[in-house]
C-alpha positions in Angstrom: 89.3 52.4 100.3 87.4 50.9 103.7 89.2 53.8 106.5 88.2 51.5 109.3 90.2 48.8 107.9 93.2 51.2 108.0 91.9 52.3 111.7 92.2 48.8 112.7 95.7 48.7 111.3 97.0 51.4 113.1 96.2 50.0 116.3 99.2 47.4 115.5 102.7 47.2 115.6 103.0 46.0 112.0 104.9 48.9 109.9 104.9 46.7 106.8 101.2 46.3 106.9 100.9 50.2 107.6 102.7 51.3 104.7 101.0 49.3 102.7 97.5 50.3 103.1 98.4 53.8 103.7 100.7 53.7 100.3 97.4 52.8 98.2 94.9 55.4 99.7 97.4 58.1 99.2 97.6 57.1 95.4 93.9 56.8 95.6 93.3 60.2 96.7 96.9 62.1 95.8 94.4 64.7 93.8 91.3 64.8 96.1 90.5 67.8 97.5 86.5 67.3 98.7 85.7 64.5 100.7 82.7 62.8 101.6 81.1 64.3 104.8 79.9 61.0 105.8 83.0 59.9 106.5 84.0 63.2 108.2 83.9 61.3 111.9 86.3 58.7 110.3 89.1 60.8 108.8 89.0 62.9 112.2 89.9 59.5 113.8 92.3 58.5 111.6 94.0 61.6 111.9 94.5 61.1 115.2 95.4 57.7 114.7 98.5 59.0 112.2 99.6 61.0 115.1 99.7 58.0 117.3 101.9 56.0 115.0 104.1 58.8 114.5 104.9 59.5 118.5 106.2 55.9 118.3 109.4 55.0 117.3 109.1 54.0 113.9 111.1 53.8 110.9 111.4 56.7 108.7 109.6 54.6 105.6 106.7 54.8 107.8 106.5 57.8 108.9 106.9 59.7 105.8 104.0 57.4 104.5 102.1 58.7 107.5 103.0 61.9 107.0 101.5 61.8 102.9 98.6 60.5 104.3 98.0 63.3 107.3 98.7 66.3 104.4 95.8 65.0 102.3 93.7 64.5 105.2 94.8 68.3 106.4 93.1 69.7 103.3 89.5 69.4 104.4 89.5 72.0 107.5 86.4 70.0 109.1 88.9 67.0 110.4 91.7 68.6 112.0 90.8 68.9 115.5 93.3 66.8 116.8 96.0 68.0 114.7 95.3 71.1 115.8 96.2 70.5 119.4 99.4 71.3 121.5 100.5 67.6 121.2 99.8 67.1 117.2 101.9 70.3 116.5 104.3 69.9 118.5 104.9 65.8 117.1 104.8 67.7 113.3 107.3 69.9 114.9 109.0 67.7 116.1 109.5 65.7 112.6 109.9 69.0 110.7 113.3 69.1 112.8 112.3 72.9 114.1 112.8 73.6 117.6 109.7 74.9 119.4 110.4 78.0 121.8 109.7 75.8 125.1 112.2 73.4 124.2 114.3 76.3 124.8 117.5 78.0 122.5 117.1 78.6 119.4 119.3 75.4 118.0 118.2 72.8 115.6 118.8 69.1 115.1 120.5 69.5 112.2 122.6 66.3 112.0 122.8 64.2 108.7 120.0 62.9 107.5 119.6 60.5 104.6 117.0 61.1 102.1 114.5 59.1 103.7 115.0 61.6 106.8 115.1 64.5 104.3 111.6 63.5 102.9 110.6 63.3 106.6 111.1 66.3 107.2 109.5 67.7 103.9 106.5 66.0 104.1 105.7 67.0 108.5 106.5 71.2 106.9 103.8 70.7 104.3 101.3 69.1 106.7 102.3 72.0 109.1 101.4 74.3 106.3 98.5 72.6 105.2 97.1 72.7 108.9 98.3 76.5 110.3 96.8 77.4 106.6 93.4 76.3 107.2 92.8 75.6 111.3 92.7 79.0 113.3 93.4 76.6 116.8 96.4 75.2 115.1 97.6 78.9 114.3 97.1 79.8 117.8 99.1 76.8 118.8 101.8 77.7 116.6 102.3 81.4 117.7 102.1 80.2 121.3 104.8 77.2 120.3 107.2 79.8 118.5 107.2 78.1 115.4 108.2 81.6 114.2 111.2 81.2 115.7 112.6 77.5 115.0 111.8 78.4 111.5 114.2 81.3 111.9 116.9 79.3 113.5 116.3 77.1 110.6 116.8 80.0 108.3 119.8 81.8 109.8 121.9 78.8 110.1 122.3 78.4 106.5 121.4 74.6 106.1 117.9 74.3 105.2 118.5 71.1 103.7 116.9 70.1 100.6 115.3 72.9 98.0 112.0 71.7 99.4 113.0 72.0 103.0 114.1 75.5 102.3 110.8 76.0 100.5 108.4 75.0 102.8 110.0 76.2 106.1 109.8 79.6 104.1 106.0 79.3 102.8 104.9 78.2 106.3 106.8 81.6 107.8 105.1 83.6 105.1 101.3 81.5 106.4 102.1 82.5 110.1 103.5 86.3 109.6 100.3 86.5 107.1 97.5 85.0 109.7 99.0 86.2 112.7 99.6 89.6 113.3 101.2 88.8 117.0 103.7 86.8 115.1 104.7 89.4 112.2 105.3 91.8 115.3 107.6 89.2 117.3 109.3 88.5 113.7 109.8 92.4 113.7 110.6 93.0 116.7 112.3 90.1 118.2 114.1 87.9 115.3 114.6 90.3 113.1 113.4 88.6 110.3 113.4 91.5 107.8 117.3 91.5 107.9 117.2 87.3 108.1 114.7 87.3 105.0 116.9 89.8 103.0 120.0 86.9 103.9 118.2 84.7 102.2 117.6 86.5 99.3 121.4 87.3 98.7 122.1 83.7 99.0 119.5 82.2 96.7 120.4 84.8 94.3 124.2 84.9 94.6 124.2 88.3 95.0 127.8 90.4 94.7 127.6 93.8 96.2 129.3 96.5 95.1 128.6 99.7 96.5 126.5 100.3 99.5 123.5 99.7 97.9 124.2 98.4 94.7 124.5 94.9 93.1 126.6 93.8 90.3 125.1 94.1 87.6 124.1 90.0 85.9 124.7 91.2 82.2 123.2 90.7 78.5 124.5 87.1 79.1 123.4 86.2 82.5 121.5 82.9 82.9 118.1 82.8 84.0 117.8 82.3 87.6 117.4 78.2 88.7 113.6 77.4 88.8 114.2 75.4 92.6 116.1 79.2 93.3 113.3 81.2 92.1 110.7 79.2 93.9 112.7 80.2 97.2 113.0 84.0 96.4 109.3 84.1 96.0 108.4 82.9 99.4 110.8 84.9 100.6 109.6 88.4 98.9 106.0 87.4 100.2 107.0 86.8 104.0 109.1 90.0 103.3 105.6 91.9 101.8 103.7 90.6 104.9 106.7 92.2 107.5 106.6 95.4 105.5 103.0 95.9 106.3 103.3 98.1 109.2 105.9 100.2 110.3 109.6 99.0 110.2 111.2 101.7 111.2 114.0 101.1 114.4 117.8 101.2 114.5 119.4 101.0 111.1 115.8 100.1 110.0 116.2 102.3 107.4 119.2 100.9 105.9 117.6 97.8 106.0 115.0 98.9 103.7 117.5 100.5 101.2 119.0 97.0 100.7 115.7 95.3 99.7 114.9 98.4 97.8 118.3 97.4 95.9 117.7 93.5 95.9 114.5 94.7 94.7 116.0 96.5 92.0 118.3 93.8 91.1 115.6 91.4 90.5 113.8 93.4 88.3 116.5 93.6 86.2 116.7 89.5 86.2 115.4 86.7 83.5 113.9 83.6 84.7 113.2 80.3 83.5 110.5 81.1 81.7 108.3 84.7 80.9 105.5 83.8 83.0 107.8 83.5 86.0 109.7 86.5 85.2 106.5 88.7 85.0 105.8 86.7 88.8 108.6 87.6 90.0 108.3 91.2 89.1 104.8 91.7 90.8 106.4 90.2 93.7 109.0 92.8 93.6 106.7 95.2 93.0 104.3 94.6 95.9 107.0 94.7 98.3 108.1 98.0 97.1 104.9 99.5 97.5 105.4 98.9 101.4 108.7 100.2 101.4 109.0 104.0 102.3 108.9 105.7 99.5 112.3 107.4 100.0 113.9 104.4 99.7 113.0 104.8 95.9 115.7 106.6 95.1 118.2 103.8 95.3 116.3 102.1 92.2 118.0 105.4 90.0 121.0 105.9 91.9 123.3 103.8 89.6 125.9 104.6 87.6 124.9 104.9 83.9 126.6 104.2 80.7 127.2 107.0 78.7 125.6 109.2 81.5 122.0 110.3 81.4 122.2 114.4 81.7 118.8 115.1 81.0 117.8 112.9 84.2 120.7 113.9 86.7 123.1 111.3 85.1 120.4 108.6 87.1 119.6 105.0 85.7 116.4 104.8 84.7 116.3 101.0 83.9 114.1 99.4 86.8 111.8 102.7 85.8 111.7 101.2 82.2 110.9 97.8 83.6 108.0 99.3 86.0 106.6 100.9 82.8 106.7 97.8 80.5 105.4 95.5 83.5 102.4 98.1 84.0 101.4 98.7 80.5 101.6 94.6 79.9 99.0 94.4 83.0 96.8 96.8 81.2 96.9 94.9 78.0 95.6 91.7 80.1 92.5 93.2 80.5 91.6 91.2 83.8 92.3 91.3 87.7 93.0 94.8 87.5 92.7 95.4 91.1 95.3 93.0 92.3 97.3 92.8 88.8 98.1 96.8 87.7 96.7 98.9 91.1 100.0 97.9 92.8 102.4 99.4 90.2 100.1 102.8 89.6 100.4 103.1 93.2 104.0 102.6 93.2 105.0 104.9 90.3 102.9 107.3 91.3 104.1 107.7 94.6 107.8 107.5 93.0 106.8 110.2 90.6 105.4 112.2 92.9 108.2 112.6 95.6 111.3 111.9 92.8 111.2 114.6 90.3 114.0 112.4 87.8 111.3 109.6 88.1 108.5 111.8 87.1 110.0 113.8 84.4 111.3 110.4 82.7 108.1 108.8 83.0 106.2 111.4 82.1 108.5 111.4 78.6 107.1 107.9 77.9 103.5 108.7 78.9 102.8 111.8 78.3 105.1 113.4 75.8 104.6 116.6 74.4 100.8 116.8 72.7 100.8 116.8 69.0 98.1 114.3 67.7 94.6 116.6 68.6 92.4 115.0 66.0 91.3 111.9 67.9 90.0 111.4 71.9 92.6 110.8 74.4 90.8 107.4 75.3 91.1 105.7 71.5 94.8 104.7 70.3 97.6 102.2 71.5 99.5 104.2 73.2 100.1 104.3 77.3 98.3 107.8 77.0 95.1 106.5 75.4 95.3 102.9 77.7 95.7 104.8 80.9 92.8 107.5 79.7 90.4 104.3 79.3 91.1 103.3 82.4 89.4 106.7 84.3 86.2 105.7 83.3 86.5 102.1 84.4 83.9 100.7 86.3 86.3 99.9 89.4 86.3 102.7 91.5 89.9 101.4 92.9 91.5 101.1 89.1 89.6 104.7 88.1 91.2 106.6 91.3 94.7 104.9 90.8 95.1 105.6 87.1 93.8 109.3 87.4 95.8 109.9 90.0 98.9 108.6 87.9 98.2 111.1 85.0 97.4 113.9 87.5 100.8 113.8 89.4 102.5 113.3 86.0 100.9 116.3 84.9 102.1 118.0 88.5 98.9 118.0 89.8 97.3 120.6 86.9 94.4 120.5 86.9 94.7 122.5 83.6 97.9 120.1 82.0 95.3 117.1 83.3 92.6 118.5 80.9 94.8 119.3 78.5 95.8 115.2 78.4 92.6 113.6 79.1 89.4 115.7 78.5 86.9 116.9 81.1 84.8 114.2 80.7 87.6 111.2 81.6 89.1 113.5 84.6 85.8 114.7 86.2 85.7 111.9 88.7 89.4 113.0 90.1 88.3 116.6 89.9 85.2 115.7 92.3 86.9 113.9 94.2 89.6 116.2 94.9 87.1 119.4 95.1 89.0 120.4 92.1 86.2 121.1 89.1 86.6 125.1 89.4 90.9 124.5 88.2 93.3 124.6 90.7 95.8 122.4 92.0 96.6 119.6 94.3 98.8 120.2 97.2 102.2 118.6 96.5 105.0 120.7 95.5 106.5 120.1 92.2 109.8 121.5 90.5 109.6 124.2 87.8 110.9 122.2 85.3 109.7 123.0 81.8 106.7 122.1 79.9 106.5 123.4 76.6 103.3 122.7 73.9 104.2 121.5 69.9 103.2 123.6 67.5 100.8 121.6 66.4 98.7 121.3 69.8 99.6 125.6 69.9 97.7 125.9 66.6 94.6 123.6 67.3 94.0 124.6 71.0 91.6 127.1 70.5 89.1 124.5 68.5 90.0 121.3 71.0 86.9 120.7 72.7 87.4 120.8 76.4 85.1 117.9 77.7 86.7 115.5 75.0 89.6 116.6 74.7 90.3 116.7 71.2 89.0 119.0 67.9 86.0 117.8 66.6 84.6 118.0 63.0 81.9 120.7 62.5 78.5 119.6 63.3 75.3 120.4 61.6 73.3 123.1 63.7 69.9 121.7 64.9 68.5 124.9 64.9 69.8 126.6 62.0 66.6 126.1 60.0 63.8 126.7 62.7 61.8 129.9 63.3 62.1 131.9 66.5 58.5 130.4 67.5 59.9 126.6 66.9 63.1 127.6 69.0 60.7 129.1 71.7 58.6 126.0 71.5 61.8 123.4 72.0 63.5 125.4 74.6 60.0 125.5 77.0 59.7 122.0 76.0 62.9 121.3 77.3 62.8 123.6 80.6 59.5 121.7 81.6 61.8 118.2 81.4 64.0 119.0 83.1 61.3 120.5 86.0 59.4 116.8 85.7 62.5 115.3 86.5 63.9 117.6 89.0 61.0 117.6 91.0 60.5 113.7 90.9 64.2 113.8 92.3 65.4 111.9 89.3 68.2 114.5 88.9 69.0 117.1 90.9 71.0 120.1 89.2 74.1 120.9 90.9 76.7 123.5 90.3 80.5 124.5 91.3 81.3 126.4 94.5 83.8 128.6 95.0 86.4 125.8 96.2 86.3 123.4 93.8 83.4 120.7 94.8 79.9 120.3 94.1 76.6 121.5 95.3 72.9 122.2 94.3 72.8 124.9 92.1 70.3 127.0 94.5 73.1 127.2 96.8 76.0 127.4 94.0 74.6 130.4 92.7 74.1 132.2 95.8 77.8 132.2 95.8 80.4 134.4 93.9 81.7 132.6 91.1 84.9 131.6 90.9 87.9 133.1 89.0 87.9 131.2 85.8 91.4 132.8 84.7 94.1 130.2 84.7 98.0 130.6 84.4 100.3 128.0 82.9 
């Protein structure tokens, strides 16, 4: 469609006209996301022309036509100069209904608004998200405006409106905390957002609480949450991940944290709409309880169980269950293992390593007691052979978190480790750590026992300690050769290894005395260590 014919158009008083023309290109171009650069001079001009017609009084028809027209238009990041000026923000603020901070208060117009208003209001939140999302002067604009805070005011009072005016005042929160770290610190700080976030969780999910940090329990025959409600709680628990960054910690700040740890908790244990969402909305969860202290973990066990759970302290260990099945249905995926499964290793293994009920149940479904020593730990379907496959993965992030898993599992034994996994899957960890002479690490773990089957008792002295498992008897290579051939092979061999060694292909290295590596000239000038080792 010919944009200097809608140019001329907006010069005019004629809203009919307006809506009309601006009605067809935004059917026209409802799915365009690349524009044509030649016309890049044209749709700056237009989108300044948009914000003209909007700072006159004109019907709400028309400016919600506008309004479609300026979010396409926001999507291409080369055109929004003057949206992203004092005067353009503060017009979208304006329609969004959010008082800016020097308009002064912190009130809202909130009188009734018919639906036409209503998709007003909509339409000027997406364009604000569409703009603070990809101009950096607009995001400057809007810390300096306080967006932060009209969307508060917004927030706290209750009546956001429509699902999608609830929705989009809290995804365009969660784009300003994300891109502006002055702004997560005054929403910190200031407005106390954490606390206003977790309000909004408790009423999009009609929470009932029943003990200080515990929710009632939905049932078997809860409903799934709403998909409009879920959509909510998601932008929520991602403005809530972005305020959780950095330290939270001030008055009561810690009970703060113990009631998303149990909101947390409760959502985990929730069904949506469909699985898809459900597995969403756990990662969600789970992200934000990676930022949460990690002794606020204990309020995901400290329920009351049926039956009672002796073995674990009488503690609930269904959100642990859920972690589990969520992180072993990330490893099957096979893809985005940095972003996908790294976030629940780190959080179980933190919770593992600091909760001894966590770790001991957790270790029962991961590691339990040894019995099959016939096969490597890497091939099998169980979590034991899935997470061994992962410490030889080629992403350094993935390899580190999933070792480090299995080592604080196994207490940080570097003996129990090997016993689990083989030299050859741990060795990374054990360099890394400066742990290849035994040892272990320095956390202090509970002397709770850790007894061997008889069948791992009886087979331990054949397991093979670089694989990990008992091999079948190989043929020996040199059983038929004369002491001359052996001679022969054994020079041949030394003088390889010399070619290579001195064209610094290799470089033979040995173990020092604590643990790490270093050239063998030097690791033999040391004593060696003491190989005994005490279980």
């Amino acid at each position: 469609m010919d944009l200097n014919s809608i140019l001329s158009k907006l010069e005019t008083n004629n809203e009919e006209e307006i809506k009309r023309l601006l009605h067809q290109y935004n059917v026209e171009n409802s799915r365009t996301f690349t524009f044509d650069p030649k016309e890049e001079d044209l749709r700056s001009r237009l989108c300044q022309g948009l914000l003209t017609v909007l700072g006159r009084q004109v019907g709400s028809c028309c400016q919600s036509t506008c309004l479609e027209t300026l979010r396409i238009l926001s999507r291409d990041k080369r055109v929004l100069g003057p949206v992203g000026t004092r005067e353009g923000m503060l017009v979208l603020a304006g329609l969004a209904r959010l008082q800016s901070g020097e308009e002064g208060g912190d009130s809202l117009q909130e009188d009734a608004q018919t639906e036409e208003e209503e998709r007003v209001v909509v339409e000027a939140l997406k364009c604000l998200c569409n703009v603070v999302f990809n101009s950096v002067a607009a995001q400057q604009v809007g810390a300096d405006v306080q967006l932060a805070r009209g969307l508060c005011a917004r927030l706290h009072a209750a009546r956001a409106g429509c699902h999608e005016v609830g929705l989009f005042s809290l995804r365009l929160l969660f784009l300003l905390s994300a891109l502006r770290p002055d702004v997560r610190g005054g929403l910190q700080r200031e407005l106390h957002a954490v606390g206003l976030l977790t309000e909004v969780l408790e009423r999009t999910l009609d929470l009932r609480w029943v003990g200080p940090y515990e929710v009632a329990h939905p049932g078997l025959q809860a409903l799934p949450i709403p998909a409009e409600d879920n959509e909510r709680a998601m932008e929520a628990l991602k403005a809530l991940f972005n305020l959780t960054l950095s330290d939270t910690s001030d008055e009561g700040g810690d009970h703060q944290l113990r009631l998303v740890t149990a909101i947390m908790r409760h959502l985990l244990m929730l069904k949506t709409q469909t699985e898809d969402k459900t597995e969403e909305a756990h990662s969600h969860a789970i992200n934000l309880l990676s930022n949460l202290p990690v002794s606020c973990l204990d309020v995901l066990i400290d329920l009351p169980v049926q039956g009672g759970q002796e073995e674990y302290s009488g503690k609930n260990m269904d959100a642990v269950q859920v972690l589990l099945d969520f992180m072993e249905k990330r490893i099957d995926k096979g893809a985005n293992y940095k972003e996908g499964l790294t976030p629940v290793l780190s959080l179980l293994t933190e919770g593992s390593r600091y909760h001894r009920e966590i770790r001991r149940y957790i270790k029962t479904q991961v590691l339990p007691p040894l019995k099959e020593v016939k096969v490597r730990p890497e091939i099998g379907s169980t979590v034991r052979n899935k997470l061994v496959r992962l410490m030889t993965h080629v992403d350094m992030g993935v390899k580190q978190s999933a070792a480090e898993f299995l080592f604080v599992l196994c207490k940080e034994s570097v003996d129990h480790l090997l016993k689990y996994t083989g030299y050859g899957n741990a060795a990374g960890l054990l360099v890394a750590r400066g742990l290849l002479a035994g040892g272990r690490g320095e956390t202090l773990y509970s002397d709770d026992e850790d007894s061997d089957t008889e069948e791992y008792k009886s087979a331990k002295p054949f397991i093979n300690p670089i694989t990990g498992h008992v091999e079948e008897p190989m043929p020996n290579p040199i059983e038929d050769m004369t002491e001359e051939q052996k001679e022969y092979e054994a020079q041949k061999l030394v003088n390889m290894f010399d070619k290579l060694s001195r064209q610094q292909l290799i470089r033979p290295m040995g173990v020092r005395r604590d643990g790490t590596l270093a050239p063998l000239e030097e690791a033999l000038r040391q004593p060696t260590a003491d190989s005994s080792d005490s279980d």
